[in-house]
NUVOTOR-53770 format. One line per 2 residues: number of its first residue (from 1); for each residue x, y, z of N, C-alpha, C. Coordinates in steps of 0.05 Angstrom, whole numbers, plus 5000, padded with zeros to 4 digits. Atoms other than C-alpha are relative to their C-alpha. Example, Ala and Ser with C-alpha at 12.3 -4.5 7.8 and 13.67 -1.06 7.14 Angstrom:
// NUVOTOR-53770
1> 5018,4976,5000,5246,4910,5156,5018,5024,5000; 4984,4976,4999,5273,4979,5143,4985,5022,5014
//
This chain:
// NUVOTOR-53770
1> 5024,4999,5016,3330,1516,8458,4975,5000,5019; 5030,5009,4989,3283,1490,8505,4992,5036,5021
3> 5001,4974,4995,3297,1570,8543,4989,5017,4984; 5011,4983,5014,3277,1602,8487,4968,4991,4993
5> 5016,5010,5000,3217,1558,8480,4975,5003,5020; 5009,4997,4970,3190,1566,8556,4993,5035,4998
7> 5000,4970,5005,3200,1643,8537,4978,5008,4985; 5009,4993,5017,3161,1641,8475,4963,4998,5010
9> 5036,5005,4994,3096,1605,8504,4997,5014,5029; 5016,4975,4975,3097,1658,8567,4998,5024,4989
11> 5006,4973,5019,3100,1714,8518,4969,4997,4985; 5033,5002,5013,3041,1680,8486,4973,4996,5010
13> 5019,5008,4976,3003,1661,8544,4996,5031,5011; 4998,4966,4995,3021,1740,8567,4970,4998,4987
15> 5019,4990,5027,2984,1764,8497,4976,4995,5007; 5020,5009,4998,2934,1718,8504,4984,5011,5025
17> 5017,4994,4975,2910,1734,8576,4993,5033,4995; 4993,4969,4992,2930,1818,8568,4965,5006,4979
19> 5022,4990,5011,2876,1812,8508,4975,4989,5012; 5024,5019,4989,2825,1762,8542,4981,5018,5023
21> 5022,4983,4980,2818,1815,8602,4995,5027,4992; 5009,4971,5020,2819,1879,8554,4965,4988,4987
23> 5040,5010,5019,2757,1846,8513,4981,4996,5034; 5014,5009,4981,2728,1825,8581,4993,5027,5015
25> 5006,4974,4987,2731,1893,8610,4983,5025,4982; 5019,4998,5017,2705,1917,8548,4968,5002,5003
27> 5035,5007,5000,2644,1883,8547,4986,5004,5024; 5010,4992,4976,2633,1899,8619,4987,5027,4996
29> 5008,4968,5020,2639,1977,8594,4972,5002,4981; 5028,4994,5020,2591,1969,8542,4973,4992,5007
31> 5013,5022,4989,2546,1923,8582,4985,5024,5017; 5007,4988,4971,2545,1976,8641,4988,5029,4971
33> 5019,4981,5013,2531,2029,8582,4971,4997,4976; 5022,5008,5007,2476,1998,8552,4978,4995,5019
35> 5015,5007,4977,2435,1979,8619,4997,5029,5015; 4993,4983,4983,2451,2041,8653,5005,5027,4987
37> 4991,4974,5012,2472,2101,8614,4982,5012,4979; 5017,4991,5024,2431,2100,8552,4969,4997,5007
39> 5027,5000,4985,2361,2081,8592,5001,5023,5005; 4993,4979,4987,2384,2141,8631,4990,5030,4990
41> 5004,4976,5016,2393,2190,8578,4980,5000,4984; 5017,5008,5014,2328,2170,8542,4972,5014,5022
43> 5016,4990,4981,2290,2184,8609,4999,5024,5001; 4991,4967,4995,2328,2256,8611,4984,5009,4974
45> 5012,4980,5025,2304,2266,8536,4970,4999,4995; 5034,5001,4997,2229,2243,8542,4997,5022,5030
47> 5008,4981,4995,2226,2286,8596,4995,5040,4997; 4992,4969,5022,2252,2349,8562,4983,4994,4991
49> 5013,5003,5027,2211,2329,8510,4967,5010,5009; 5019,4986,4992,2144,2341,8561,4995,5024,5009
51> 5009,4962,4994,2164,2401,8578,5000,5012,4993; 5012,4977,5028,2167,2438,8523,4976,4994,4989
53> 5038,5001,5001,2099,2410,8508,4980,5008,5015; 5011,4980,4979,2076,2435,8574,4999,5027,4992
55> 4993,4979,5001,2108,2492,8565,4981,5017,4977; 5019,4985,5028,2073,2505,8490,4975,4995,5006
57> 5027,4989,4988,2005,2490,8521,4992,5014,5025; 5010,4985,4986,2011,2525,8577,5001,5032,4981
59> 5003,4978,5017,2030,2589,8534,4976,5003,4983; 5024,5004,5016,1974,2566,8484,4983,5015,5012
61> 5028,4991,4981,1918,2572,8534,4998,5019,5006; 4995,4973,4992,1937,2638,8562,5009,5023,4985
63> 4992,4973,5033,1932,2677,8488,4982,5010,5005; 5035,4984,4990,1863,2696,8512,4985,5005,4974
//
């Protein structure tokens, strides 16, 4: 009994740890894409965003 016992709480200790560093790596992931990725792409789209406004006043100006 006491074998099957010793078995049962390393299977659950396993579990426990396999999900503890899944969630932990997780939140690293999401951590690094919140700080880092989405700033990022926000920068890329406000700048697009002046250049086609450039772009439509420079064309403007030069309708003569």
């Amino acid at each position: 009994m006491a074998k099957k016992e010793k078995r049962f709480r390393f299977v659950k200790g396993f579990l426990f740890g396999s999900l503890t560093t899944a969630t932990a790596v997780y939140g690293a992931l999401h951590a690094f894409k919140k700080t880092v990725i989405e700033p990022e792409d926000a920068e890329n789209e406000r700048i697009e965003a002046n250049r086609r406004r450039a772009n439509r006043k420079s064309l403007q100006a030069h309708q003569g």
